[in-house]
C-alpha positions as CSV (number, residue, x, y, z in Angstrom):
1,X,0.0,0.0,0.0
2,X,1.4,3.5,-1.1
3,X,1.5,6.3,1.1
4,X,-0.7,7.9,0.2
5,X,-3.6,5.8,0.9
6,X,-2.3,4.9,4.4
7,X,-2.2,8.4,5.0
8,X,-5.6,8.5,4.3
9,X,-6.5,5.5,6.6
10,X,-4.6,6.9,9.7
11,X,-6.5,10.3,9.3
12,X,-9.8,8.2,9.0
13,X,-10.8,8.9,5.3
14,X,-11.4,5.6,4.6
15,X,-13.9,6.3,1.7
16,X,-11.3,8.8,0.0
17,X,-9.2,5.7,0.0
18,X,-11.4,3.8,-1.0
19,X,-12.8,5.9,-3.9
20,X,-9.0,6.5,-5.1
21,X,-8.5,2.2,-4.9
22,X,-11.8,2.1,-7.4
23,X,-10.7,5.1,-9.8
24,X,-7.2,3.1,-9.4
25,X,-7.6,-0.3,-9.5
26,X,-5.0,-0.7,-7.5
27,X,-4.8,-1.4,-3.7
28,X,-6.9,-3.1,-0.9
29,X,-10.2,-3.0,-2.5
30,X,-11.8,-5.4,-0.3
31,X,-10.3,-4.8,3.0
32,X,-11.2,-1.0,2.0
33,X,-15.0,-1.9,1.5
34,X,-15.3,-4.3,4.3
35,X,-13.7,-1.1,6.8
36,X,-16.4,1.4,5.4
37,X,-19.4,-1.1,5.6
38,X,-18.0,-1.3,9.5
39,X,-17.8,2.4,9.8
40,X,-21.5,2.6,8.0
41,X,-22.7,-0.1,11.1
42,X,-20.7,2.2,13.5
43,X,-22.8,4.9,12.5
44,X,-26.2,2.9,12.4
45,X,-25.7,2.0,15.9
46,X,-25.5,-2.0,14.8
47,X,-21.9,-3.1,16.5
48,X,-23.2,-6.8,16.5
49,X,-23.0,-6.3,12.5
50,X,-20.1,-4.2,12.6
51,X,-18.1,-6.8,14.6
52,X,-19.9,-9.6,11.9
53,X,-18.4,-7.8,9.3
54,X,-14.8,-7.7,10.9
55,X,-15.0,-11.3,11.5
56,X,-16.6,-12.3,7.7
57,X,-13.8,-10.0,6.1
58,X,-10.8,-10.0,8.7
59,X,-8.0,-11.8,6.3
60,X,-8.9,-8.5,3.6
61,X,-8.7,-6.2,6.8
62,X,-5.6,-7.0,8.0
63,X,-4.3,-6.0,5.0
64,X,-5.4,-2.5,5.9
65,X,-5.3,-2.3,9.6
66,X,-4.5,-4.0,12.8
67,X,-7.4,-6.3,12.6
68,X,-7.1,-7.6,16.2
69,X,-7.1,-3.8,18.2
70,X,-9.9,-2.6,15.6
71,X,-12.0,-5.6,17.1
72,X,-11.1,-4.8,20.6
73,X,-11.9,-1.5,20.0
74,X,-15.4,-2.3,18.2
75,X,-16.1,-4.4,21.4
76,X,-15.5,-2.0,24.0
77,X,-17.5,1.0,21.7
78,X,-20.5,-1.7,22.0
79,X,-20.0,-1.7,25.5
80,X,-20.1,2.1,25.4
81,X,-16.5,1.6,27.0
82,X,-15.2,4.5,25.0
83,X,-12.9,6.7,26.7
84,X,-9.7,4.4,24.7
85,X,-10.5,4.9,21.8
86,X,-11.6,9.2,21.3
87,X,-8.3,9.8,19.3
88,X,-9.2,6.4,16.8
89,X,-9.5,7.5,13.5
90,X,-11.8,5.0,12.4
91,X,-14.1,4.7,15.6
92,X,-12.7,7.8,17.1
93,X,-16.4,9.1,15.9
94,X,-18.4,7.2,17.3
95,X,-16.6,7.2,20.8
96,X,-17.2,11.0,21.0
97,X,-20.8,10.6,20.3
98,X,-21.0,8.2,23.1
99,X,-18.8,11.0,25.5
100,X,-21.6,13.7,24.5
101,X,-24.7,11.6,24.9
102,X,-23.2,10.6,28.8
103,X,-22.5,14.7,28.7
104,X,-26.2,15.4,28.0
105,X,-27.4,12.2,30.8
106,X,-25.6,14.3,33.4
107,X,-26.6,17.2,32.6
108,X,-24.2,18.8,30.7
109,X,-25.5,20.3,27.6
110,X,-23.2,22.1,26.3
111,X,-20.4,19.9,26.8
112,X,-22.5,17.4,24.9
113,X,-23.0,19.4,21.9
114,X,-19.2,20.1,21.9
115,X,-18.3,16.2,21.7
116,X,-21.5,15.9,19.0
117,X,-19.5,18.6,16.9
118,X,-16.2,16.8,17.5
119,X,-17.7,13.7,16.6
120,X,-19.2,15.4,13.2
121,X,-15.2,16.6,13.0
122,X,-14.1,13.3,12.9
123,X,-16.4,11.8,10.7
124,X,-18.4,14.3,8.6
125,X,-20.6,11.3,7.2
126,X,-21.9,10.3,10.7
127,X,-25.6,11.1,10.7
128,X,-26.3,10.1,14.6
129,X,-23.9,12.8,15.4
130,X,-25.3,15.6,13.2
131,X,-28.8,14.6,14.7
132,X,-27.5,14.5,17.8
133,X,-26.0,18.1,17.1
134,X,-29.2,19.5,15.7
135,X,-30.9,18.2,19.2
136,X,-28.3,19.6,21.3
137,X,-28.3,23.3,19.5
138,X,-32.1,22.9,19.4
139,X,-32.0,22.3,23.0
140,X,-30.0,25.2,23.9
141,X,-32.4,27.6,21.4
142,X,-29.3,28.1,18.5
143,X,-32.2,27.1,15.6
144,X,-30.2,28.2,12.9
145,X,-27.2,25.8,13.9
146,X,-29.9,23.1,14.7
147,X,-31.2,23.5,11.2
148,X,-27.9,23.4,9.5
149,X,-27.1,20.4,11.7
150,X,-30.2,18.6,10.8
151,X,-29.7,19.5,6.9
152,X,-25.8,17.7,7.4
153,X,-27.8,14.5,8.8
154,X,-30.3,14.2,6.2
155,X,-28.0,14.7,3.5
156,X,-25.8,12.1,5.0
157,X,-28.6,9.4,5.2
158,X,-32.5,10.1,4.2
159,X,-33.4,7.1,5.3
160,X,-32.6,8.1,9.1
161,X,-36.2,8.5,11.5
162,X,-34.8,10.4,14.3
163,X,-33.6,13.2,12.1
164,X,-37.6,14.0,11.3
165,X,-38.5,13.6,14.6
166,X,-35.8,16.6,15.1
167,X,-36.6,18.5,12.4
168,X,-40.3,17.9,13.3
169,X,-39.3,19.7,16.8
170,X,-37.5,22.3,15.3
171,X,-40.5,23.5,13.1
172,X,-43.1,23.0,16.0
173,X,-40.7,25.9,18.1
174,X,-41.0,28.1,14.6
175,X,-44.5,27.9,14.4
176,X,-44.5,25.6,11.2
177,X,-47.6,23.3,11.6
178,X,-47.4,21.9,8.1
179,X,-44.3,21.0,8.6
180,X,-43.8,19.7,11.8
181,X,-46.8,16.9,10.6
182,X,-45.2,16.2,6.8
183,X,-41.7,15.4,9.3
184,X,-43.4,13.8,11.8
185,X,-44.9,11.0,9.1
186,X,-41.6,10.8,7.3
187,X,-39.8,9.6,10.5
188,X,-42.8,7.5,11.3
189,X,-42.7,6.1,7.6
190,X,-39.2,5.5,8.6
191,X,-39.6,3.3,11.1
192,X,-41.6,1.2,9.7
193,X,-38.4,-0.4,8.0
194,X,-35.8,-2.3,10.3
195,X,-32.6,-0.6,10.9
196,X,-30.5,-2.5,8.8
197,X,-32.0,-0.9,5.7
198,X,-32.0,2.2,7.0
199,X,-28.6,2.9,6.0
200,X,-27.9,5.9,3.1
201,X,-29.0,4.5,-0.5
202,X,-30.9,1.5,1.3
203,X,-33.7,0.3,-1.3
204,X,-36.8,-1.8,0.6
205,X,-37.4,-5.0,-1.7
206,X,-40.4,-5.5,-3.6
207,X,-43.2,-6.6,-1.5
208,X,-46.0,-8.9,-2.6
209,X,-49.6,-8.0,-2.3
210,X,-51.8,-9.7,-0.1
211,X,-53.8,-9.8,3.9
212,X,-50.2,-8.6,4.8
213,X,-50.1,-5.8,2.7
214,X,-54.2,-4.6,4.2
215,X,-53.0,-4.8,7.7
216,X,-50.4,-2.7,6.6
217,X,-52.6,-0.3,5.3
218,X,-54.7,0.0,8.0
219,X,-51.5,0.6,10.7
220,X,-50.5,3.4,8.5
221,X,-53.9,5.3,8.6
222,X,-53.7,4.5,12.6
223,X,-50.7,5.9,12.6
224,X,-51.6,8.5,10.7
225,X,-55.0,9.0,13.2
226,X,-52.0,9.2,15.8
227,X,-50.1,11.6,14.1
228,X,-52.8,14.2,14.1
229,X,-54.0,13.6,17.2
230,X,-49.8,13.9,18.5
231,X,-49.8,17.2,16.7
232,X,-52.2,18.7,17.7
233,X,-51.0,18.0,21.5
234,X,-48.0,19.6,20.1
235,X,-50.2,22.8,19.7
236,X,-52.1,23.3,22.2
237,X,-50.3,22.2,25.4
C-alpha cells in the first residue's frame, strides 16, 4: 500500500481511499470496502453487525489495519466503553458521540454538543452525530445551527427516523404546523423499515400484495390518526 492511501486510513478517510482504490484499480479494495461497511454499522448504531463484518472480512482487513485492536476497540465501543479509543480514526467518531450523549445524561449540555460537533469533525458522514447536534443546539435555542445540523444529517442518510423527529421539533418551536406533521410521518414512515435498511442509499425490496399488505394499510392510517391527534397535543399544550 502506497503512502498515500495509508495516510488517508490513519486520518480516518477511509472512503477517500477507497474511492482512489476504485478510480485506481489498485490497492486493498476489499479490506477497504469491508472497513467502510464497518464504519456505515458504527454509524447505524448495529456493533453486533459491525463486529460480523470484521470477522466475515478479517484476512482483507488485516491488509489494511490491525485487525485484532480494531476488534477490541469495536467491542469496547459496543459496551459504550469509549474513553480508549476518542483519538481512533476509524471509531474515534463514534466514541465521542457516546462521550456527548453521557455529557447530556448528566446534565451537561453544552459539553454534549461540543463532543457531537467533534464527533461530526471526525467523521463528517456520521448522521447520529449531526442529529445528535441539531438536538443539542435545538436544546440550547441556537435554531439556525440546529437547522444546519439537521440539513448535514439528512444529507448524510435520508433514510434516518430520528432526524424527522428533530426537524419535526424544530418547526413545532417556529410555528411551522405543516411541517412539523409532513416530518413527523416521514420519521414514522421511517420506522416502519428495520434498521439495517436504513442505512444511506438502502432500497426496501419489492413486496407482494396480499392480507399482509391490508393490515399494513390499515396501521399506517392508525398511525396516521396518531399523528394528528400527536400534533395537535404539540399545539395546544
Amino acid at each position: 500500500m502506497n503512502e498515500e492511501l495509508q495516510e488517508l486510513i490513519e486520518t480516518g478517510r477511509v472512503e477517500e481511499a477507497l474511492a482512489r482504490v476504485r478510480l485506481t484499480g489498485s490497492g486493498p479494495r476489499a479490506g477497504l470496502e469491508a472497513l467502510a461497511d464497518i464504519r456505515n454499522w458504527l454509524r447505524a448504531r448495529l456493533y453486533q453487525k459491525a463486529l460480523e463484518e470484521l470477522a466475515g472480512h478479517r484476512q482483507a482487513v488485516a491488509e489494511v489495519v490491525d485487525a485484532d485492536e480494531l476488534e477490541r476497540a469495536l467491542s469496547e465501543i459496543a459496551e459504550e466503553r469509549f474513553e480508549d479509543w476518542l483519538e481512533d480514526p476509524l471509531v474515534g467518531a463514534e466514541a465521542w458521540l457516546q462521550k456527548g450523549l453521557l455529557a447530556v445524561a448528566e446534565g451537561d449540555l453544552r459539553g454534549g454538543r461540543d463532543c457531537f460537533a467533534e464527533a461530526t469533525r471526525r467523521d463528517p458522514r456520521h448522521w447520529r452525530a449531526w442529529t445528535n447536534l441539531g438536538n443539542a443546539e435545538l436544546e440550547l435555542g441556537n435554531l439556525e445551527a440546529a437547522e444546519k445540523a439537521y440539513e448535514e444529517a439528512r444529507k448524510r442518510n435520508e433514510n434516518y427516523p430520528e432526524v424527522y423527529q428533530g426537524i419535526a421539533a424544530l418547526a413545532k418551536r417556529r410555528g411551522q404546523i405543516d411541517r412539523m406533521v409532513k416530518n413527523l410521518k416521514l420519521a414514522q414512515k421511517k420506522r416502519l423499515t428495520p434498521r439495517d435498511e436504513q442505512l444511506p442509499g438502502a432500497v426496501l425490496p419489492p413486496r407482494r400484495p396480499g392480507l399482509r399488505s391490508l393490515l399494513d394499510t390499515r396501521v399506517r392510517w392508525a398511525l396516521w390518526i396518531v399523528l394528528i391527534l400527536l400534533a395537535y397535543w404539540w399545539t395546544h399544550r
